[in-house]
C-alpha positions as CSV (number, residue, x, y, z in Angstrom):
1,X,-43.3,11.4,-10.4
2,X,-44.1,7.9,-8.7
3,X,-47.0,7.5,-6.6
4,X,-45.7,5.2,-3.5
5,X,-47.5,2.7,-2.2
6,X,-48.6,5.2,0.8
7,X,-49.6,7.8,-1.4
8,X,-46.3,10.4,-1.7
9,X,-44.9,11.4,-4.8
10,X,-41.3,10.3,-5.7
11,X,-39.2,12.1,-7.4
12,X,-37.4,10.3,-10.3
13,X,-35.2,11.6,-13.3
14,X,-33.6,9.7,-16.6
15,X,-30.9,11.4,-17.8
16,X,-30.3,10.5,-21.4
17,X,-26.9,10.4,-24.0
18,X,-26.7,12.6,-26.9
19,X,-26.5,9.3,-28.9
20,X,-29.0,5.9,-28.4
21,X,-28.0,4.4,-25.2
22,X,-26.4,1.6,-25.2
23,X,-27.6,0.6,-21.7
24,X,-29.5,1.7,-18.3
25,X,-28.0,2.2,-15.1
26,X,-30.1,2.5,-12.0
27,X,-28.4,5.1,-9.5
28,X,-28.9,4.7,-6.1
29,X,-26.8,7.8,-4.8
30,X,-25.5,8.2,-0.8
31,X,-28.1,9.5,1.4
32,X,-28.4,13.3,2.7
33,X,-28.6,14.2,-0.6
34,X,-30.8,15.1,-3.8
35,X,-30.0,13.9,-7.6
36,X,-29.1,17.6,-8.5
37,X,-26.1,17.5,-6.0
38,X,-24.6,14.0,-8.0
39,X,-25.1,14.9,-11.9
40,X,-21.8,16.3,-12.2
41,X,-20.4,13.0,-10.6
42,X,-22.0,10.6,-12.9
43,X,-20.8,12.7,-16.0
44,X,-18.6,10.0,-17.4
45,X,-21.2,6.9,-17.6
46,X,-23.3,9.5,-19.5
47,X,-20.3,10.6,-21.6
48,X,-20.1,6.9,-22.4
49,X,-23.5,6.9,-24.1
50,X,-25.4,5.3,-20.7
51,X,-28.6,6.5,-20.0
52,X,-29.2,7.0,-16.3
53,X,-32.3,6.5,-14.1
54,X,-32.0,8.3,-11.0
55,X,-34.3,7.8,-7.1
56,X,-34.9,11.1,-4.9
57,X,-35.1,9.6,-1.5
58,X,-38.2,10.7,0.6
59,X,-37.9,14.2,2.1
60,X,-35.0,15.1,-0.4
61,X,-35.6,17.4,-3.3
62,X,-38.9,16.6,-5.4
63,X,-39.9,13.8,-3.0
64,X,-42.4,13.9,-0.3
65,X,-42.7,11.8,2.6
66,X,-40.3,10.8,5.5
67,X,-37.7,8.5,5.0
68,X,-37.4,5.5,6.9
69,X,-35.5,2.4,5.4
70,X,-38.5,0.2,4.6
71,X,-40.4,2.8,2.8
72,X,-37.1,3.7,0.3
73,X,-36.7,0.2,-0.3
74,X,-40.1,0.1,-1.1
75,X,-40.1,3.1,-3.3
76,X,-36.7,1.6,-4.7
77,X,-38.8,-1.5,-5.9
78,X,-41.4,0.6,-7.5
79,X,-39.3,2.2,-9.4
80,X,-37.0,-0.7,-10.7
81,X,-40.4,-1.8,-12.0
82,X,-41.1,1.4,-13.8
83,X,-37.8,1.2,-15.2
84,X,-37.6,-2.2,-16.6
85,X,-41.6,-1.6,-18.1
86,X,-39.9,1.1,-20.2
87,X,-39.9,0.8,-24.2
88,X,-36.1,2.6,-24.2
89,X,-34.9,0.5,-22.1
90,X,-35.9,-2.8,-23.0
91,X,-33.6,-4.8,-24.8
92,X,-30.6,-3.4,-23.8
93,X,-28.7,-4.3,-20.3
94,X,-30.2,-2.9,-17.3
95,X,-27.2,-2.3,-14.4
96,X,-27.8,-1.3,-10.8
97,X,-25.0,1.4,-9.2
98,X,-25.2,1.7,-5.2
99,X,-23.3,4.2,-3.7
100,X,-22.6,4.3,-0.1
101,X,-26.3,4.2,1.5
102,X,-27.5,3.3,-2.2
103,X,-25.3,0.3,-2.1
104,X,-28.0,-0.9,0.4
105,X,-30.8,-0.4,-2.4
106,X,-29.1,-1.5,-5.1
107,X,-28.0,-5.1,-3.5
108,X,-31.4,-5.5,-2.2
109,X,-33.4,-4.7,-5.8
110,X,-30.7,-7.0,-7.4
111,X,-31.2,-10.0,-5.3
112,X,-34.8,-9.2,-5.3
113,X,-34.9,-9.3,-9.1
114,X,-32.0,-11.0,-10.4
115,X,-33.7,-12.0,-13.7
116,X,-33.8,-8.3,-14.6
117,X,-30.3,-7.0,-13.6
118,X,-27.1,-8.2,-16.0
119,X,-25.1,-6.3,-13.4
120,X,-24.5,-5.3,-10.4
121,X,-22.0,-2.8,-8.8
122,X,-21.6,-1.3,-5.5
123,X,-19.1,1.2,-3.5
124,X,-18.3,2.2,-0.2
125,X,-21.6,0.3,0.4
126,X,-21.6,-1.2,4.3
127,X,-22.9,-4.8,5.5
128,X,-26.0,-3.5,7.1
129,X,-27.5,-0.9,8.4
130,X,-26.7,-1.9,12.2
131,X,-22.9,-3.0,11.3
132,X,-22.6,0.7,10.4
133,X,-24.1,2.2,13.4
134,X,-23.0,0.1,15.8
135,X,-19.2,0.8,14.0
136,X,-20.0,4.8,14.2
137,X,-21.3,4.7,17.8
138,X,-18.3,4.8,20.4
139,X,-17.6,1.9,22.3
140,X,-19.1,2.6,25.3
141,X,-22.2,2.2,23.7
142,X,-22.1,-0.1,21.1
143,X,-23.3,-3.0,22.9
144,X,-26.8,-1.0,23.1
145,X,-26.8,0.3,19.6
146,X,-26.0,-3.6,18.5
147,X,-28.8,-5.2,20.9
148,X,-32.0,-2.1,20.0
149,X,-30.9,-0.9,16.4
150,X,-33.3,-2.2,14.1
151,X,-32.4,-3.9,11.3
152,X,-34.9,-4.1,8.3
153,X,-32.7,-6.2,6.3
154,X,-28.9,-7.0,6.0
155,X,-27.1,-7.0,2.6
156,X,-24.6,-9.2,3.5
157,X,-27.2,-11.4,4.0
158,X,-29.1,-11.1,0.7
159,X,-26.5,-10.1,-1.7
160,X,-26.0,-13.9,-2.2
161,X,-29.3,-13.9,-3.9
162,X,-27.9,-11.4,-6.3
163,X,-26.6,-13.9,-9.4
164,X,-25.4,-11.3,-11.8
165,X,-22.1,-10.6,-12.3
166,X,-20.9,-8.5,-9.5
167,X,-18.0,-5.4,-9.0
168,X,-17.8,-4.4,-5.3
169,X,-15.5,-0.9,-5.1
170,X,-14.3,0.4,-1.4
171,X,-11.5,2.3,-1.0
172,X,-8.8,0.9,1.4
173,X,-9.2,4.7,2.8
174,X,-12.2,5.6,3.5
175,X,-13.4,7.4,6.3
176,X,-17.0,6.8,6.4
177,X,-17.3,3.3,5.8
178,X,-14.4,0.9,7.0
179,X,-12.9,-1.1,3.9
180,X,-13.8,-4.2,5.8
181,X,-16.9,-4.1,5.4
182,X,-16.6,-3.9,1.5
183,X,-14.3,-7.0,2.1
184,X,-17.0,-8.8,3.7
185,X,-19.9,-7.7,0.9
186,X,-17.4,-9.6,-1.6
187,X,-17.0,-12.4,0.5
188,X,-20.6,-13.1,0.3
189,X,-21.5,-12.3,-2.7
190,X,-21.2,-15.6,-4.0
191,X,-20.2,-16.5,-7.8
192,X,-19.3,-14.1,-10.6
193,X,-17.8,-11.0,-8.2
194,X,-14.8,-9.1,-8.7
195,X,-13.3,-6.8,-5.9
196,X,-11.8,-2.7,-6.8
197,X,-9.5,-1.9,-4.4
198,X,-8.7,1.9,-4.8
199,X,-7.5,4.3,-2.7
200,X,-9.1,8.0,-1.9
201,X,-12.3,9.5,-0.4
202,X,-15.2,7.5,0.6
203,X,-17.3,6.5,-2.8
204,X,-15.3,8.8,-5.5
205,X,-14.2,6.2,-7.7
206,X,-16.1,8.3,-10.5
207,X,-14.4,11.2,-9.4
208,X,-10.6,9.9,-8.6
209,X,-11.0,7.0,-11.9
210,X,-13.3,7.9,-14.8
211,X,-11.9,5.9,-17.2
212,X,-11.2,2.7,-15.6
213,X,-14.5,2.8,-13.8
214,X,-16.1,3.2,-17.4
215,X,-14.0,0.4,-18.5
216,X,-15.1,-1.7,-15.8
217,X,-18.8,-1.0,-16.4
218,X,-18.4,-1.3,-20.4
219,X,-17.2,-5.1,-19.3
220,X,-19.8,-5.8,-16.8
221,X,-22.4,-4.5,-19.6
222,X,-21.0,-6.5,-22.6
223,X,-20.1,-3.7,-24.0
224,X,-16.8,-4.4,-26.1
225,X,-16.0,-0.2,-26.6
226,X,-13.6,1.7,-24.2
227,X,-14.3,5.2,-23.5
């Protein structure tokens, strides 16, 4: 548990390998959701000898408060800095993983601390939080939702402050979040990118492509190993 800057406790869990790990990653999982409903999904990166480091948004699971986007950014800050303070995890690369809503998080903690993070991947992640309501809303009234959405911050915006080396995954079929937008996210995201186009559901690359995806984070880590 993490106290927030408001005073709720945030729930947080690091899931370790059987052997030393040979990295972190820090998990920002879709939204709706707790951590216990995602373990089973992540099984491969911990397979792979990745320890895993894990947020419960606000009002999910272990987690107190009410969730509102600047307050889990907020948390999500908090607890990068936790993380990196960590004896088991210094000296060893430190990855970010944003899934759908996580990919939000994860671009904004990366280009926040890019000194810290030696990678950065996203999927299904949208362009900002407006682009996706506005897109979900039907056209009648998306000149409303475009003109009185707020928008706390834009990650198509910032993820050119994110320097690390960069994978952006979407899935030329997925339903939630149009594979434009994943387009777009690599378009800005300045040097050292790489785009994975696959096809399937919205953000199961883990589920649909263990291996490669494993692969791809092995490279992205440094790591010279295949699963």
């Amino acid at each position: 548990m993490l106290k927030s800057a408001d005073g709720k406790n945030i729930h947080h869990v690091l899931f370790k390998p059987q052997s030393d790990p040979e990295a972190t990653i820090f998990v920002f999982h879709g939204s709706g959701s707790k951590v216990a409903n995602w373990t089973k999904l992540l099984k491969p990166l911990l397979e792979d000898g990745y320890q895993l480091f894990l947020m419960e948004y606000r009002g999910f699971g272990g987690s107190e408060g009410h969730a509102t986007h600047e307050a889990v950014v907020a948390d999500a800050h908090q607890a990068f800095l936790y993380l990196i303070g960590r004896e088991d995890v210094k000296g060893k690369p430190v990855l970010i993983l944003g899934q759908s809503y996580g990919g939000q998080l994860a671009i904004n903690v990366a280009a926040r601390y890019p000194q810290e993070v030696d990678a950065l991947v996203t999927e299904g992640a949208f362009t900002s939080f407006r682009d996706i309501a506005v897109y979900s809303t039907p056209w009648i009234a998306k000149p409303f939702t475009w003109a009185f959405f707020r928008n706390p911050y834009s990650s198509v915006d910032v993820i050119r402050e994110a320097t690390m080396p960069k994978l952006i995954i979407h899935s030329q079929e997925d339903g939630v979040v149009p594979f434009f937008m994943g387009e777009k996210l690599f378009e800005h995201a300045g040097d050292h990118k790489e785009f994975w186009e696959i096809s399937g559901k919205h953000a199961d690359a883990l589920v649909d492509y263990p291996t490669e995806f494993v692969v791809r984070m092995n490279k992205l880590a440094g790591l010279a190993h295949n699963p």
